[in-house]
N, C-alpha and C positions, 0 to 999 in steps of 0.2 A: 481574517478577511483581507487583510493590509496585502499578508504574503499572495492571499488568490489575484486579487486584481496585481500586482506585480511580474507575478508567473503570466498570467493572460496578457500583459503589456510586452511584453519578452517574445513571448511566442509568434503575437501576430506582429511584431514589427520587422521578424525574418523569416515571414511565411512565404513569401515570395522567393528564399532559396532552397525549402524544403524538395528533397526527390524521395515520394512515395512510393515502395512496393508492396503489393499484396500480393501475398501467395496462399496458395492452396488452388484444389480444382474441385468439381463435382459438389460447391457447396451455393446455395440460394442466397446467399446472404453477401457473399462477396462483393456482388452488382449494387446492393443497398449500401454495402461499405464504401465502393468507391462516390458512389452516389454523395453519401455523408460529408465523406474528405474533402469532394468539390463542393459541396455548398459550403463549408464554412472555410474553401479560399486555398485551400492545398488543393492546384490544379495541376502540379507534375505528378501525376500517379499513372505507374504503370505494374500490370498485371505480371505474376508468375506461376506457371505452373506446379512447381514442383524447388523442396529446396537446394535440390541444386542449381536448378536455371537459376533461384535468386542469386545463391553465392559466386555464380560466372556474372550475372548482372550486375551485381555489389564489386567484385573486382575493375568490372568495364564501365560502368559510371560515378553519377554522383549522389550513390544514395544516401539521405541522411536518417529514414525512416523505416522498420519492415515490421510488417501488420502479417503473421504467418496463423494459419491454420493449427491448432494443434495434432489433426486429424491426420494430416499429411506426412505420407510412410516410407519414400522414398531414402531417410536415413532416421533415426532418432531425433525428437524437438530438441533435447537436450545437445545432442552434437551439431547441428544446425545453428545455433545458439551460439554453442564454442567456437564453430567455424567463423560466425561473421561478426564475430569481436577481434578473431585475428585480425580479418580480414582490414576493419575502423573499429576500434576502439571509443568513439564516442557516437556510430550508432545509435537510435535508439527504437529499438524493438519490444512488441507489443502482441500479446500471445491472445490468438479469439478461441475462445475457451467457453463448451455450454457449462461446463463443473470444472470450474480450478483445481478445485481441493482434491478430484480423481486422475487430472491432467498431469498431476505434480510442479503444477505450476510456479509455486516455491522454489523449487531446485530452477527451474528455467528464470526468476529472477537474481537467485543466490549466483545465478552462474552470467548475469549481466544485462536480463532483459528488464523492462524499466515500466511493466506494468502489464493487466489484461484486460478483455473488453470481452464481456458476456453477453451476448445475442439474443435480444434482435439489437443492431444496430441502429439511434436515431441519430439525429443531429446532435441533439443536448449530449449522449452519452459519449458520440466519438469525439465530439470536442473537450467535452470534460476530462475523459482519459489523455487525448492527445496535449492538452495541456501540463497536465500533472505529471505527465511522461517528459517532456520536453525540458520542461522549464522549472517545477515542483520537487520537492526534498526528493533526494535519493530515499530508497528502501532502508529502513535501520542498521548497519551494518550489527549492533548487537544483537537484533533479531535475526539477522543473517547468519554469524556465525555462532549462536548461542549454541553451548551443549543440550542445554536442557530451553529450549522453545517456548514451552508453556509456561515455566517459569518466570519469562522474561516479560510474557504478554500478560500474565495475573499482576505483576509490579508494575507494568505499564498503565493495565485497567486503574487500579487501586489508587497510583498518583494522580489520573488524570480525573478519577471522579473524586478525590477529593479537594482537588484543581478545583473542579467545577462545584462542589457544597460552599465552597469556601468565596468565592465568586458569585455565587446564589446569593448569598447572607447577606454581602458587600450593596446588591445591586436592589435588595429590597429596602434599603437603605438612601442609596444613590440610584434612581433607575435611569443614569446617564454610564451606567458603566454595566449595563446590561447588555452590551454590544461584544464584553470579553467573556460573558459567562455565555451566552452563544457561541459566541467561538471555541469557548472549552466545552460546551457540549458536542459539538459538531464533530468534534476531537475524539470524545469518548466513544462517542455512537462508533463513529468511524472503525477508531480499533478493535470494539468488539466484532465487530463485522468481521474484521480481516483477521482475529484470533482464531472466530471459529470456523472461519473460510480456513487456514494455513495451522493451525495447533493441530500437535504429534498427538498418530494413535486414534485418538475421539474427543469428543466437548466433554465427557465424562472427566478424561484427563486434564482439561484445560477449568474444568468448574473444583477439584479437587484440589490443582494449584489455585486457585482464585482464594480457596478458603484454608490451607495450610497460612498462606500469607496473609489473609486476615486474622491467622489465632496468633501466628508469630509478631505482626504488628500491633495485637492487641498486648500483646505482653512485655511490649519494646517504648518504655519511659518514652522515647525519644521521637516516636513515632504515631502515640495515639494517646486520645485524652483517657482513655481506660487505664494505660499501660503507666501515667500520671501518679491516676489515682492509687494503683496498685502500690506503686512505687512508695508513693506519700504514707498509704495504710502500715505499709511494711516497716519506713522508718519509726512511726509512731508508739507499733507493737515493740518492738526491740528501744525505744527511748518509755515504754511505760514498765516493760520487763524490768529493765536494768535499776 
């Protein structure tokens, strides 16, 4: 909660140098996004057709923002993408997307754009995005370049709820410290969201790794109270053997 209100203090204290484009054409929702952008204070926003006008636009101004269509055909989102990172390097672009997960939207962050924004656009939601784009942790780079993807989000799932049991326990105890086990819920929530939005393949595949590393944490001393017990039974039999 600490880091939200810090990123939100960040962003609107140099909202005033932000230069907005949005591109795409032919889509209804555009006019509600720029709508968006101006009420909550980002009033350099200007329109682009197509991604080329943006990257002749991104060369000749001072964009620091691009809000792009992913529908728009004129070259690949992906090489669009590549392009105007050449172009600035700390851009920060932002893919409107009705299905992420069919858009490949992954690969168009793995390749530098810094979050997406699912339609219909309100106020709460483009400020929300444009914050956590702006100002908020970069994308993981282990989940970025992991081999194995699903992997990485069943080990992420798995610390971060038991982050959060552990924090439960604490706060039934203390309920002055129920403000961190919120927060680690909001956490969890969060990443499964974005596992089964961005996990390789199917949720088939990402519920399979979820539960390979719950039997391998069940059996790792180190790592779960079963894995303890195991541990303890094992020395016992072998000191009652002997």
């Amino acid at each position: 909660m600490a880091k939200d209100r810090v990123a939100e203090r960040e962003f609107y204290q140099k909202i005033d140098r932000y230069h907005v484009l949005v591109v795409g054409r032919d889509n209804p929702i555009l006019p509600q996004l720029r709508t968006a952008l101006k009420s909550i204070g980002m009033l350099n926003v200007t329109p682009a057709e197509t991604y080329s006008a943006a990257v002749i636009a991104a060369q000749a101004g001072k964009t620091t923002h691009v809000l792009f269509d992913t529908r728009e055909s004129d070259m690949p989102a992906l090489t669009f993408v590549e392009a105007m990172m050449k172009i600035r390097k700390d851009v920060i672009m932002v893919a409107l997307s009705n299905d992420p997960a069919v858009d490949n939207v992954f690969d168009l962050i793995r390749a530098g754009a810094r979050g997406f924004l699912v339609p219909p656009p309100t106020i709460g939601s483009v400020e929300s995005v444009m914050i956590a784009a702006t100002s908020g942790a970069p994308f993981s780079e282990a989940i970025l370049r992991a081999k194995d993807r699903n992997q990485v989000f069943a080990d992420l799932i798995l610390d971060l709820l038991y982050r959060a049991a552990i924090l439960k326990r604490r706060a039934l105890d203390d309920p002055s410290t129920e403000a961190l086990f919120d927060r680690a819920w909001r956490a969890l929530i969060n990443t499964v969201d974005m596992s089964k939005m961005f996990c390789e393949h199917s949720r088939d595949h990402l519920t399979r790794s979820i539960v390979h590393s719950c039997i391998a944490r069940a059996d790792d001393s180190n790592k779960s109270r079963l894995g303890k017990v195991r541990k303890n039974l094992t020395q016992k039999r072998t000191t009652t053997s002997s």
